[in-house]
BAFI-3210 file (N, C-alpha, C; in Angstrom, 3 decimals, decimal comma, padded with zeros to 6 digits):
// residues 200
n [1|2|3|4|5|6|7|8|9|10|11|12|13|14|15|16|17|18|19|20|21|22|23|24|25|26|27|28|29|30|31|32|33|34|35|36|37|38|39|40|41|42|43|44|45|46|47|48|49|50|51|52|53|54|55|56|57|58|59|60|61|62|63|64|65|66|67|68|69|70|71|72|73|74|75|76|77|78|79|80|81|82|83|84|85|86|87|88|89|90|91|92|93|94|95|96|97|98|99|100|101|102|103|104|105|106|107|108|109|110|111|112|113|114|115|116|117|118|119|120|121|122|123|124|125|126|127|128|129|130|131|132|133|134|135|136|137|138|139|140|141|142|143|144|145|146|147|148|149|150|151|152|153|154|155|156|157|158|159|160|161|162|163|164|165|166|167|168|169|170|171|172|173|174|175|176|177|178|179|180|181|182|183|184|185|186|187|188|189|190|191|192|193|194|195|196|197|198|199|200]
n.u [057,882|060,261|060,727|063,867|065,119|064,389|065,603|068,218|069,059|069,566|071,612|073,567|073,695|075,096|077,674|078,102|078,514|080,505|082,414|082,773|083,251|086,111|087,312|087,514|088,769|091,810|091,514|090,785|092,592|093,043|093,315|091,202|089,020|089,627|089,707|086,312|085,915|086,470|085,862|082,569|083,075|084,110|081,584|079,398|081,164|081,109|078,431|078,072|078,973|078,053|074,772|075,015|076,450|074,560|072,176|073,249|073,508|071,433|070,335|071,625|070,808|068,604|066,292|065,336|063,241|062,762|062,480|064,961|066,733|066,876|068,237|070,403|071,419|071,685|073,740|076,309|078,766|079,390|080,466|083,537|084,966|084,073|084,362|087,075|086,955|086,373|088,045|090,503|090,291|088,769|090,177|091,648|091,120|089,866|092,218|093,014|091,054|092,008|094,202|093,940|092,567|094,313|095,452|093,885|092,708|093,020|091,461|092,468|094,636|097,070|096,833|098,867|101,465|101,795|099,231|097,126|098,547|098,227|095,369|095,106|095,776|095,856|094,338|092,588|090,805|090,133|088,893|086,771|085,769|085,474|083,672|081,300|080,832|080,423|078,412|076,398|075,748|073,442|071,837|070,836|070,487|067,952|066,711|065,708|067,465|069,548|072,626|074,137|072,868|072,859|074,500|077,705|077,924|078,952|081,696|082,335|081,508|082,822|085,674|085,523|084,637|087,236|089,241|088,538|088,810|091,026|092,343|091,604|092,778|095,339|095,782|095,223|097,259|099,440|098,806|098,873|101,646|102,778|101,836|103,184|105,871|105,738|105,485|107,989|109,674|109,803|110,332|112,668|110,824|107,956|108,414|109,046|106,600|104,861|105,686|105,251|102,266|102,127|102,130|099,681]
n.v [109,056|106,555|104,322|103,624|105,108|107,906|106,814|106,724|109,362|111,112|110,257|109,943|112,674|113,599|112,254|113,948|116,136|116,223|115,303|117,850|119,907|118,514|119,353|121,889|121,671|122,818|125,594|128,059|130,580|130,780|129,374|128,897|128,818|126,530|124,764|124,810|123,887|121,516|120,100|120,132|118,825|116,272|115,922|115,343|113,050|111,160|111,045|110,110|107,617|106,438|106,009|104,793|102,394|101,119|101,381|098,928|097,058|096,384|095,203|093,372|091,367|091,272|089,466|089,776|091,840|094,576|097,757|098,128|096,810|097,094|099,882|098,961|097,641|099,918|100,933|099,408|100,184|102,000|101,209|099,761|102,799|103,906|102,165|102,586|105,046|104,956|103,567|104,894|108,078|109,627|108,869|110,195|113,052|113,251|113,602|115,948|117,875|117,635|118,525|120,904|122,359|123,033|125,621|127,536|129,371|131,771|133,596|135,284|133,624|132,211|129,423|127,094|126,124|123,383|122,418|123,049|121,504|118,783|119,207|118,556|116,052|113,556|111,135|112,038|113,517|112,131|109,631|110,550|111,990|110,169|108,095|109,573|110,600|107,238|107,036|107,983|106,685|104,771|106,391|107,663|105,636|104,742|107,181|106,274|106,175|104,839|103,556|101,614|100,275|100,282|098,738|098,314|100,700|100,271|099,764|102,245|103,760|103,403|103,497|106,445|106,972|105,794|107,247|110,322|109,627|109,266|111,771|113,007|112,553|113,067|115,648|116,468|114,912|116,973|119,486|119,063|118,366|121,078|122,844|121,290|121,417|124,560|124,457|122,802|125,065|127,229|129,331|127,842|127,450|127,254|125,359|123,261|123,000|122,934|120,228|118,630|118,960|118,038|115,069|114,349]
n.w [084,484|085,113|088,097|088,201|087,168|088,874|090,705|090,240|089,120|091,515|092,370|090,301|090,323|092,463|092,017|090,143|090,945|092,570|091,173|089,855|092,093|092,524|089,863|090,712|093,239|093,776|093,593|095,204|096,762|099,721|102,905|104,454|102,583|100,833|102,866|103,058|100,931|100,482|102,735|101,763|099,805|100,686|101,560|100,032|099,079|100,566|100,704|098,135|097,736|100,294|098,782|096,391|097,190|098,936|097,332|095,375|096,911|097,567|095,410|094,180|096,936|095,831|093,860|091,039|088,965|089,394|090,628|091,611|091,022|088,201|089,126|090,017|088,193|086,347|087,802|086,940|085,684|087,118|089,200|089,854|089,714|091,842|094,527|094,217|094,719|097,243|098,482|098,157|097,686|098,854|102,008|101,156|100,538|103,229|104,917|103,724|104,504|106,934|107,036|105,850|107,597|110,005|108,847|108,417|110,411|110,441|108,511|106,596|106,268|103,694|101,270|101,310|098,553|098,800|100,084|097,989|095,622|096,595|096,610|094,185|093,026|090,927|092,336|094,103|092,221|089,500|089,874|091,216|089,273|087,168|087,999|088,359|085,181|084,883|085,953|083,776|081,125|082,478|083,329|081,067|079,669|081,441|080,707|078,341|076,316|075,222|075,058|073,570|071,932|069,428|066,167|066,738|068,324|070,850|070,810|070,284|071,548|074,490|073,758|073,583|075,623|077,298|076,298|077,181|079,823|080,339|078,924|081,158|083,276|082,828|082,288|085,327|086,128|085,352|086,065|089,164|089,488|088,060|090,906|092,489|092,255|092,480|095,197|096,467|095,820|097,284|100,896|103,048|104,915|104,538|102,841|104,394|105,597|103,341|102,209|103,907|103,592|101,033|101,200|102,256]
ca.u [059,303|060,636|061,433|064,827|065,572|063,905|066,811|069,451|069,209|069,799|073,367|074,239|073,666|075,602|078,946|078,936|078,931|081,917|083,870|082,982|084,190|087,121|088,159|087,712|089,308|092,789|091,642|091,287|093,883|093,135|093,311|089,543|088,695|090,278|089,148|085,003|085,323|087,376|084,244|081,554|083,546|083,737|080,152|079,467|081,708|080,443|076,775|077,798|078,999|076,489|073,558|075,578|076,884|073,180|071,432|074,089|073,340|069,560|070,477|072,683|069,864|067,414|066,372|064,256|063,207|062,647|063,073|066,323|067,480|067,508|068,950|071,732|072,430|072,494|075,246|077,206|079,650|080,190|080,789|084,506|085,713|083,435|085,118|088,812|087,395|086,372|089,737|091,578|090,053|088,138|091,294|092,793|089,695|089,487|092,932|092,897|090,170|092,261|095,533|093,642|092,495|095,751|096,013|092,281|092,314|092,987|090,010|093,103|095,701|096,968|096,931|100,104|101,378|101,602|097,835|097,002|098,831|097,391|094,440|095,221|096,169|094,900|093,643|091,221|089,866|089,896|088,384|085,744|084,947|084,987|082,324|080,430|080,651|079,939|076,590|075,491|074,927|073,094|070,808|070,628|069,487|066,823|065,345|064,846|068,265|070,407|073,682|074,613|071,355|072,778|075,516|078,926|077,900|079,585|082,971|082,453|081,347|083,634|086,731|085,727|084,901|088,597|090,031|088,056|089,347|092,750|092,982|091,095|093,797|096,811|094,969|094,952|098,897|100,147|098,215|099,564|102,970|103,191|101,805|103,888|106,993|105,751|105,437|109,026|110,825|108,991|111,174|112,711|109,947|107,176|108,871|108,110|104,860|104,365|106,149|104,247|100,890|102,423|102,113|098,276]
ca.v [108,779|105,291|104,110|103,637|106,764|108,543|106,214|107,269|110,749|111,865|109,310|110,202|114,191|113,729|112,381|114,809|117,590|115,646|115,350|119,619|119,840|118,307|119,761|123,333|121,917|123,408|126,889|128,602|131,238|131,056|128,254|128,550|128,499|125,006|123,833|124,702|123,431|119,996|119,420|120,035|117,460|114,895|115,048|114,546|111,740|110,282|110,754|109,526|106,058|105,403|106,127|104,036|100,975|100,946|100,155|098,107|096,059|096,162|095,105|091,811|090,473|091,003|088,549|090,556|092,821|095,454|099,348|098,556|095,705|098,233|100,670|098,704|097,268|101,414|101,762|098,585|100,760|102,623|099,954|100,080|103,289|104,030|101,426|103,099|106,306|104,654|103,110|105,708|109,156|109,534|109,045|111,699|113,795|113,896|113,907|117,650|118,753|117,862|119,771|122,764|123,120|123,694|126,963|127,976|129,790|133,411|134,359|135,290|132,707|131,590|128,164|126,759|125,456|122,103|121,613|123,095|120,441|117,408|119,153|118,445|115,197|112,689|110,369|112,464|114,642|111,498|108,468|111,214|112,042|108,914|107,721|110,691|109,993|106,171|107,140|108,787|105,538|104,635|107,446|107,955|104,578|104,831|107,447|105,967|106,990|103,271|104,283|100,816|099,647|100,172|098,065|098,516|101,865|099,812|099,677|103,981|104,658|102,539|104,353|107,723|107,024|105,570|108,166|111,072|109,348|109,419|113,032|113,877|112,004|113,679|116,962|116,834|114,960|118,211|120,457|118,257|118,482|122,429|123,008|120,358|122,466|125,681|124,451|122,843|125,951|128,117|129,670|126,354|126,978|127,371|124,342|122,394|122,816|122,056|118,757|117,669|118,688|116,888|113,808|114,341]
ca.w [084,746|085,145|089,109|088,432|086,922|090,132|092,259|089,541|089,058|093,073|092,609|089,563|090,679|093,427|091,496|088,858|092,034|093,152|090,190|089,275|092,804|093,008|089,303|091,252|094,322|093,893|092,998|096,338|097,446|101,027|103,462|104,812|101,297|100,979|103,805|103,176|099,508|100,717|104,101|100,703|098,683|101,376|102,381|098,956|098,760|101,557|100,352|096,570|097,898|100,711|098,196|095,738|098,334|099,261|096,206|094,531|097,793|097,525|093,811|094,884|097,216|095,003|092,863|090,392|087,930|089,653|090,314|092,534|090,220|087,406|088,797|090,263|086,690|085,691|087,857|087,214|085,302|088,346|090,500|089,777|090,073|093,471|094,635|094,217|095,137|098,726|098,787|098,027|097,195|100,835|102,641|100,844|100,965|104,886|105,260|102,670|105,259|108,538|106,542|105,720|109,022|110,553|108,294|108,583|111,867|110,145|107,289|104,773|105,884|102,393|101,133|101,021|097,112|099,366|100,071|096,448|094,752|097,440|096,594|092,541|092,891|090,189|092,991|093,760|091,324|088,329|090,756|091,270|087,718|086,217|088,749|087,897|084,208|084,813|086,051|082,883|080,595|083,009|083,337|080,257|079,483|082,006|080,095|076,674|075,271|075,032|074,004|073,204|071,280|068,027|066,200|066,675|069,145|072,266|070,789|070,006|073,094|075,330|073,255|073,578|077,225|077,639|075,755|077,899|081,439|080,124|079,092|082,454|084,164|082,021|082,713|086,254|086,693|085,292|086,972|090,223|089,040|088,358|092,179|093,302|091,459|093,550|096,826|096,594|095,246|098,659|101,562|103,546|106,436|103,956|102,020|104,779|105,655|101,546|102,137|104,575|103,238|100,096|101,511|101,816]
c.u [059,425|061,065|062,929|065,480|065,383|065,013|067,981|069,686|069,779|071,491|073,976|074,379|074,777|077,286|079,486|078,958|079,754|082,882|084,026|084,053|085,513|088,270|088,638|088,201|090,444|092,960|091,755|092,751|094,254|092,333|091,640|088,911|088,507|089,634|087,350|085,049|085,698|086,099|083,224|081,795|083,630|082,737|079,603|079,526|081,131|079,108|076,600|078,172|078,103|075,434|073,794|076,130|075,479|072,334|072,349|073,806|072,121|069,075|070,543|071,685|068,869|067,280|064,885|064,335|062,993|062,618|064,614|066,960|067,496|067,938|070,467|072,482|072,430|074,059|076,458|078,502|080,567|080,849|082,551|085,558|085,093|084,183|086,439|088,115|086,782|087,675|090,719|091,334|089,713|089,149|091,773|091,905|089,984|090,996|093,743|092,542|091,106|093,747|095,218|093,374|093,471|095,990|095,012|092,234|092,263|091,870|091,451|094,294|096,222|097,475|097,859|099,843|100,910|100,320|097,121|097,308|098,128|096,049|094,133|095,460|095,079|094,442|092,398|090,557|089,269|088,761|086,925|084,974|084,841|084,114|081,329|080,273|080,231|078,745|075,806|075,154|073,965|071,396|069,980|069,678|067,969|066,076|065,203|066,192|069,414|071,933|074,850|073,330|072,115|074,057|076,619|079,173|078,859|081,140|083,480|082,568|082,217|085,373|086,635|085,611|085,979|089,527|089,359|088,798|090,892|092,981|092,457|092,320|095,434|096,604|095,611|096,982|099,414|099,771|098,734|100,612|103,802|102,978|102,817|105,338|107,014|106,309|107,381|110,434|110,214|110,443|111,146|111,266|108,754|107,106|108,469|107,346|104,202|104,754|105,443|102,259|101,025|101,739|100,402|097,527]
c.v [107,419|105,505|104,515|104,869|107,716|108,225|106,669|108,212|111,313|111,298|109,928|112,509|114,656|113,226|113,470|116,156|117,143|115,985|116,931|119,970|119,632|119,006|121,326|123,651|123,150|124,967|127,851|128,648|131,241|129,863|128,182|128,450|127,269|124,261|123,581|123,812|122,160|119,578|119,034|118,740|116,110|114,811|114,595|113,239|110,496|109,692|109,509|107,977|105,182|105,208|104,704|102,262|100,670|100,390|099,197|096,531|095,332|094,873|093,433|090,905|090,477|090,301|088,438|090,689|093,942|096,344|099,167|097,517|096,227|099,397|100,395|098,675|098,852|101,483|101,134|099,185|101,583|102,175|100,594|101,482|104,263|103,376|102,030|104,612|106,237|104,033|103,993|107,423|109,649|109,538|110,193|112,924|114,370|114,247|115,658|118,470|118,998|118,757|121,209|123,441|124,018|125,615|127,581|129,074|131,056|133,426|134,401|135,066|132,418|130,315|128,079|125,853|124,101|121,489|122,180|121,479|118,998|117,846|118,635|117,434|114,173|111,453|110,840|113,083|112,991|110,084|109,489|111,001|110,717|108,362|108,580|110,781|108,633|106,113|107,364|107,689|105,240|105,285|107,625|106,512|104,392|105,942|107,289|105,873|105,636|103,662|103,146|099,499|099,779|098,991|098,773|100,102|101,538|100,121|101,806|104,480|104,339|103,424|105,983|108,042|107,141|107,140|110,150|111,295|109,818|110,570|113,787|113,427|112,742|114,947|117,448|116,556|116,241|119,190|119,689|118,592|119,791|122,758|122,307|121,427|123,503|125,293|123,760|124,317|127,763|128,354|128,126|126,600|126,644|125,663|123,386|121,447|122,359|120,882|117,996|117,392|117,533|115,332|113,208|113,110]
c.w [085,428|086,930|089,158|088,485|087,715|091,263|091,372|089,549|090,076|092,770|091,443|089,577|091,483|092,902|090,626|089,460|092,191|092,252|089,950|090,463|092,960|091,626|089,886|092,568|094,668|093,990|094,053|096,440|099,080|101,719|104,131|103,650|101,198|102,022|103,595|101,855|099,926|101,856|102,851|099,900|099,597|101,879|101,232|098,402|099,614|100,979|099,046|097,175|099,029|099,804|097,132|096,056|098,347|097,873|095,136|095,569|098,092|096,245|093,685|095,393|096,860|093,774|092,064|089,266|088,191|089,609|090,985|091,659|088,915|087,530|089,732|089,255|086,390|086,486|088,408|086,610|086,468|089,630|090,710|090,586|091,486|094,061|095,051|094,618|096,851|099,255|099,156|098,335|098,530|101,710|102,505|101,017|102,402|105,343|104,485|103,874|106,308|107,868|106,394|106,991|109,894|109,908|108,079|109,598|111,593|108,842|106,045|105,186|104,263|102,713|100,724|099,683|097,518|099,161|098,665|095,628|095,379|096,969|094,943|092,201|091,898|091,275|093,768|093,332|090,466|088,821|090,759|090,125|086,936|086,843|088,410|086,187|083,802|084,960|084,659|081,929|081,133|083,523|081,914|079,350|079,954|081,764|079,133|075,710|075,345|074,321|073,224|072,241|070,332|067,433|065,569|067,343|070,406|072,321|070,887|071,153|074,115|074,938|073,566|075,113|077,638|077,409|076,853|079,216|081,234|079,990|080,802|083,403|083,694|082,694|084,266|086,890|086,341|085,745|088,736|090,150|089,247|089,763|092,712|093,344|092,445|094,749|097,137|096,733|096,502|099,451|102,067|104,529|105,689|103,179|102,703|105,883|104,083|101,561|102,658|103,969|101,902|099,782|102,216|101,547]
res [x|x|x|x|x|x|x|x|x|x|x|x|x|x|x|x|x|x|x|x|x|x|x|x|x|x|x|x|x|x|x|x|x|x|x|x|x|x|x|x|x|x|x|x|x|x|x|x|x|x|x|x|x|x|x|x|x|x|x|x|x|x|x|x|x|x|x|x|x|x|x|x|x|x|x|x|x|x|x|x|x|x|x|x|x|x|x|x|x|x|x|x|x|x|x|x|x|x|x|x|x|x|x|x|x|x|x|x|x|x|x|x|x|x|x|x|x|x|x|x|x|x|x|x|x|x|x|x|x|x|x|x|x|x|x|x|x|x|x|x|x|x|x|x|x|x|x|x|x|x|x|x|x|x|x|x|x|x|x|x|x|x|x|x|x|x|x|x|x|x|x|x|x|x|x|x|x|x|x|x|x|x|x|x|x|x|x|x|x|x|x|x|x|x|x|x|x|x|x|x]
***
């Protein structure tokens, strides 16, 4: 087994727990629920972009051929949307955890529609998964399997990628949307505590 692929595999393991994660965030009925699966997903997140920051940085001042200078270039694809999911996704992440808390304190509190839908939000489920799908060229390259070696494979693969992100992103706004729907149409007191988690 190739170096790189030994430094790829642990990173690229560790997004595509993130992205399963965060598609199975919303599903919990009960606010300690929410809260253990949302701590799991931000240590995760945490882990997937130090591991990721770290050799992209190893990558940069190295002026190689290396094991860390190929497996930065594996996961120049991922650069990007790591990137937006430290920007963005992480914020929303810890700020899920410190909302659920509040409604944690009983074993079978229920999770308000509110932190459901914050938890459904396409900013962080899709930022996830497409980092966790960016890895896999990547991987996959580094073991033998080139998915842009052939001609006119780049333009195939690059489309069906696009076209993938996009329904994962359609996917998840309407699944956002219907929760969102609930937690509005709640008793007013219930309504809001959903407003606020909303805003997530």
């Amino acid at each position: 087994m190739d170096g790189h692929l030994i430094v790829l595999l642990p990173i690229a393991g560790v997004w595509l727990a993130a992205g399963l994660l965060a598609e199975r965030l919303p599903r919990p009925h009960r606010a300690r629920a929410l809260r253990r699966r949302t701590g799991w997903l931000l240590a995760l997140t945490v882990t997937g972009l130090g591991l990721t920051a770290a050799v992209l940085a190893a990558g940069l001042t190295s002026a190689g051929t290396g094991t860390i200078d190929r497996a930065a270039a594996g996961l120049a694809l991922a650069a990007a949307p790591a990137l937006l999911v430290a920007v963005v996704t992480a914020r929303r992440v810890r700020r899920l955890w410190a909302g659920a808390g509040a409604f944690a304190a009983a074993p079978e509190t229920p999770a308000p529609h509110g932190l459901r839908a914050a938890a459904a939000h396409p900013l962080i489920g899709l930022p996830l998964q497409a980092t966790g799908l960016a890895t896999v060229p990547g991987v996959l390259s580094a073991s033998g399997l080139d998915l842009f070696a052939g001609p006119g494979t780049t333009g195939a693969a690059v489309t069906v990628a696009a076209l993938g992100v996009a329904a994962i992103g359609v996917r998840q706004a309407l699944r956002h949307s219907r929760l969102a729907e609930r937690a509005v149409t709640r008793q007013p007191g219930s309504a809001r505590a959903a407003s606020a988690a909303l805003h997530v």
